[in-house]
C-alpha beads as a LAMMPS data file, in Angstrom:
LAMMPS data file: protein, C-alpha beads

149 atoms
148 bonds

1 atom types
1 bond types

-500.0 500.0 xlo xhi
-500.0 500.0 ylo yhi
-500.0 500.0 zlo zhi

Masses

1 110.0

Atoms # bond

1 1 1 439.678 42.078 51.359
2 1 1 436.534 40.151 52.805
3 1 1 437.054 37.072 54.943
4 1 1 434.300 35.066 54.849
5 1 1 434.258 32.812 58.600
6 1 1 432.090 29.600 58.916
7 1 1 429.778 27.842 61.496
8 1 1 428.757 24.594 60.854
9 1 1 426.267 22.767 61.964
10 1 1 425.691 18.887 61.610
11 1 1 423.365 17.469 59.458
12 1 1 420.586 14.680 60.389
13 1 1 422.273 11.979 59.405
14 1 1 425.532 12.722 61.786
15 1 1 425.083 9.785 64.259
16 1 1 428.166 11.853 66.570
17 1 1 426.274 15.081 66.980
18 1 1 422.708 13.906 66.074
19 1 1 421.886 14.864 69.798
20 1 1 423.965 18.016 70.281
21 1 1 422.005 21.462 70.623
22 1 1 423.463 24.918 70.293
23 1 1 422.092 27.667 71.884
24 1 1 421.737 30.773 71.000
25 1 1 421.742 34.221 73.104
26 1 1 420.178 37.879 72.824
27 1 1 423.382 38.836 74.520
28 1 1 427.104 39.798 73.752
29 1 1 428.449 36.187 74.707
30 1 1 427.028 34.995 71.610
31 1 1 429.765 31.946 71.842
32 1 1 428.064 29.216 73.468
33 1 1 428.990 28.211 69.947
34 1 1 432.318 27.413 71.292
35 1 1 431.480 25.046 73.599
36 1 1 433.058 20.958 73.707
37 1 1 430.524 19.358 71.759
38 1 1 430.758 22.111 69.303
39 1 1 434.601 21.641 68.805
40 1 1 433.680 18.233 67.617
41 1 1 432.027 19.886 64.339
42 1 1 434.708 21.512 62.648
43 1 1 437.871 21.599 64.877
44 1 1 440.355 21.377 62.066
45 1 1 438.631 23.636 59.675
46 1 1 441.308 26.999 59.328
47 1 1 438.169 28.970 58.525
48 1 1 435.593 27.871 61.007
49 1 1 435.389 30.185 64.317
50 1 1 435.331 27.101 66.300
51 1 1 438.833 26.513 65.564
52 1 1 440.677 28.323 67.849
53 1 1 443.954 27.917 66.252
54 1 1 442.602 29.361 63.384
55 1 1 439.618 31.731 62.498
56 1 1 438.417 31.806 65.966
57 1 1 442.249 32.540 67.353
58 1 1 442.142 35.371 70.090
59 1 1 445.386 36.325 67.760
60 1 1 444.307 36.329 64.398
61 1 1 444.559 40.090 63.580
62 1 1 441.855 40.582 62.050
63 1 1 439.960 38.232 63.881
64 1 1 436.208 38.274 65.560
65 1 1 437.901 36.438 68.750
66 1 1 440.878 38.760 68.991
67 1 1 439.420 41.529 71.248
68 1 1 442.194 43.961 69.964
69 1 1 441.026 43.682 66.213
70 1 1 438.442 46.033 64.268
71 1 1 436.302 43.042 64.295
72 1 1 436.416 41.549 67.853
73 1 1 436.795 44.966 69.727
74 1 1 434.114 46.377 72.324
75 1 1 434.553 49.730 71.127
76 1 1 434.660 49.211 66.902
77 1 1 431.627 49.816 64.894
78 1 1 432.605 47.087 63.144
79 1 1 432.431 44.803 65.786
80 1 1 429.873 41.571 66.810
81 1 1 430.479 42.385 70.341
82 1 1 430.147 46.231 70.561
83 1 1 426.447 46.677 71.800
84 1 1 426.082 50.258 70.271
85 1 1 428.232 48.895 66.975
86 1 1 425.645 49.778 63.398
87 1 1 428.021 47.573 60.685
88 1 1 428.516 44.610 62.422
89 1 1 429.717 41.675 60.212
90 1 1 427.198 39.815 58.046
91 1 1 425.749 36.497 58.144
92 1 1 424.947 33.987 55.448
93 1 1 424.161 30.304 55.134
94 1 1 425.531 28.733 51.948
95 1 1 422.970 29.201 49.717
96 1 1 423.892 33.004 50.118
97 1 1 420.464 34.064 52.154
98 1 1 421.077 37.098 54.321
99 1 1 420.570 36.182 57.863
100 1 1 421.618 39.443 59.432
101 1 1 424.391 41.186 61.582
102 1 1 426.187 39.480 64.068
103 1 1 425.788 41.980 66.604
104 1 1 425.905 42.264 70.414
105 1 1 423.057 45.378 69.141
106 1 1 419.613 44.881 70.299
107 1 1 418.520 48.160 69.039
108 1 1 419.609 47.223 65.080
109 1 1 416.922 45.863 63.396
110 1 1 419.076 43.689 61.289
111 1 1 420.877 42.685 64.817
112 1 1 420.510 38.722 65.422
113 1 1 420.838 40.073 69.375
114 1 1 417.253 42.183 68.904
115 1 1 414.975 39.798 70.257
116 1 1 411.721 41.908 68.478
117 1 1 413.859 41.816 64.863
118 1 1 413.615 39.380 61.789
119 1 1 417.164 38.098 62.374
120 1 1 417.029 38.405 66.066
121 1 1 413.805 36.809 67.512
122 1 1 413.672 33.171 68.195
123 1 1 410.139 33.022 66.332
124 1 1 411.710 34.120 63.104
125 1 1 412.535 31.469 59.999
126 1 1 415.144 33.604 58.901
127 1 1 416.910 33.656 62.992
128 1 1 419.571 32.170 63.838
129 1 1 418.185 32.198 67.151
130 1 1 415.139 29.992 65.713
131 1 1 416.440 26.304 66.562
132 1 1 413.597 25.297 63.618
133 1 1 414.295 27.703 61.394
134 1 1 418.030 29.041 60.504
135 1 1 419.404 28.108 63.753
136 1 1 418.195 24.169 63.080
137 1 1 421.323 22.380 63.622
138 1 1 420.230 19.430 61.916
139 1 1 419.877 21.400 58.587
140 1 1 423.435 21.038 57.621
141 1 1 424.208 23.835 56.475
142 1 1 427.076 26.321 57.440
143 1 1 426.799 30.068 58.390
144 1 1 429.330 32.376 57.148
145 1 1 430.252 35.952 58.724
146 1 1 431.484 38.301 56.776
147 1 1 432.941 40.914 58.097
148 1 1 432.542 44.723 56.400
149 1 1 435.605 45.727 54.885

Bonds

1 1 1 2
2 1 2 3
3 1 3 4
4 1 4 5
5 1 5 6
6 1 6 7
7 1 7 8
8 1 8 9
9 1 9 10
10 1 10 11
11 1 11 12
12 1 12 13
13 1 13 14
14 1 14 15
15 1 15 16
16 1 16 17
17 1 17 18
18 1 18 19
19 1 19 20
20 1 20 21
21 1 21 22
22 1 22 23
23 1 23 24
24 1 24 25
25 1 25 26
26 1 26 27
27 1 27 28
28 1 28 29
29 1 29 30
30 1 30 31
31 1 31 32
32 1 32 33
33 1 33 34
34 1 34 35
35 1 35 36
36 1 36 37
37 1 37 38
38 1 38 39
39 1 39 40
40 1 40 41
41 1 41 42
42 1 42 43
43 1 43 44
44 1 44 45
45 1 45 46
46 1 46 47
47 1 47 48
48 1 48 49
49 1 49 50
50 1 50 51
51 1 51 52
52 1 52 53
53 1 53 54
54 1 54 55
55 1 55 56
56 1 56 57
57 1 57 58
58 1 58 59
59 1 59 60
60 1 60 61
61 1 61 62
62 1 62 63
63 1 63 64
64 1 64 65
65 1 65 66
66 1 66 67
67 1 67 68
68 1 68 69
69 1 69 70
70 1 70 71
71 1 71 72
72 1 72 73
73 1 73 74
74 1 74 75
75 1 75 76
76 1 76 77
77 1 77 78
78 1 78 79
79 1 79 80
80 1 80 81
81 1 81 82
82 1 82 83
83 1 83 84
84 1 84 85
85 1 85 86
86 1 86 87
87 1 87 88
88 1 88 89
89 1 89 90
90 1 90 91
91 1 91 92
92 1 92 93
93 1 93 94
94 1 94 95
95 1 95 96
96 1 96 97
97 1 97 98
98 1 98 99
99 1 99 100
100 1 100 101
101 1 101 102
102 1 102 103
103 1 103 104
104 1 104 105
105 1 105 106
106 1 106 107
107 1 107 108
108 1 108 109
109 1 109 110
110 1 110 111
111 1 111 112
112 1 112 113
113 1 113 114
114 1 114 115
115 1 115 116
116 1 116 117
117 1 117 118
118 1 118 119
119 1 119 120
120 1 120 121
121 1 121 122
122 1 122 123
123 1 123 124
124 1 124 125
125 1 125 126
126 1 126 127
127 1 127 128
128 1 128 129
129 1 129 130
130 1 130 131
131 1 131 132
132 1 132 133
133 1 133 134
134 1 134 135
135 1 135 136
136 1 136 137
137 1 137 138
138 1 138 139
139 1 139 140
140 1 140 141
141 1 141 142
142 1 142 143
143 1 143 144
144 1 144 145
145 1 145 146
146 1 146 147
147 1 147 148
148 1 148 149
C-alpha cells in the first residue's frame, strides 16, 4: 500500500505567507520545512508532514518522522534520512512530475541532497532546492512523497 505525504506551499496570492521562505538543505535535516511559519500552511491537513499529529507524527508507524519506521530510520534503505539509503521515497508535485528521492544521499543521482544532481542542485528547474524553480513557494503547488512499498 503506497501513502502518498504532502508539502504545500502557498501560492502568490496568500497575503499570510506571501513573505515566508523555506529553505532547503544538501543535508539529512532536510526539515527546516517544519519550522513555525511553515505550520501555518497546512497544520490541520492528516496527510501533510507538517502536521505533526498526523503524517509528520514521530509515531505514525509507518511514518517518515518516526525514526523507528522503514521510512524514517537511519539505517533503512528505504529511508529519506539514511545517507547511504538507494530507494528513498519519491517526490512529486501535483501535476505528477518526478522531482526525485527524498534522500539524506548525496552520492544518488536522483538524491534531492546531491548538490551536482538534477533533483539536488539549487540551479536545477526540476530541484526542490531551486527557490525559482520546483522549490518556488509561491507556485502553489504541493509536493507529495511517496514512499516505495
Amino acid at each position: 500500500m503506497n501513502t502518498a505525504y504532502s508539502l504545500s506551499f502557498p501560492s502568490q496570492t496568500s497575503e499570510r505567507c506571501a513573505n515566508m521562505k523555506l529553505t532547503f538543505t544538501v543535508h539529512p535535516i532536510f526539515f527546516l520545512l517544519i519550522s513555525s511559519q511553515v505550520f501555518s500552511i497546512c497544520p490541520y491537513d492528516a496527510e501533510c508532514l507538517n502536521n505533526p499529529y498526523g503524517a509528520g507524527s514521530k509515531y505514525k508507524a509507518d511514518g517518515l518522522m518516526n525514526p523507528y519506521s522503514q521510512n524514517g530510520s537511519q539505517y533503512s534503505n528505504k529511508s529519506w534520512t539514511n545517507p547511504y539509503a538507494t530507494d528513498a521515497p519519491k517526490l512529486y508535485d501535483s501535476e505528477g512530475n518526478y522531482l526525485g528521492r527524498l534522500s539524506a544521499n548525496p552520492h544518488e543521482p536522483d538524491s534531492t541532497s546531491n548538490p551536482y544532481g538534477r533533483y539536488g542542485s539549487k540551479y536545477s528547474p526540476n530541484s526542490i532546492n531551486n527557490p525559482f524553480g520546483a522549490g518556488s513557494t509561491y507556485s502553489g503547488k504541493k509536493i507529495y512523497v511517496v514512499p516505495t512499498p
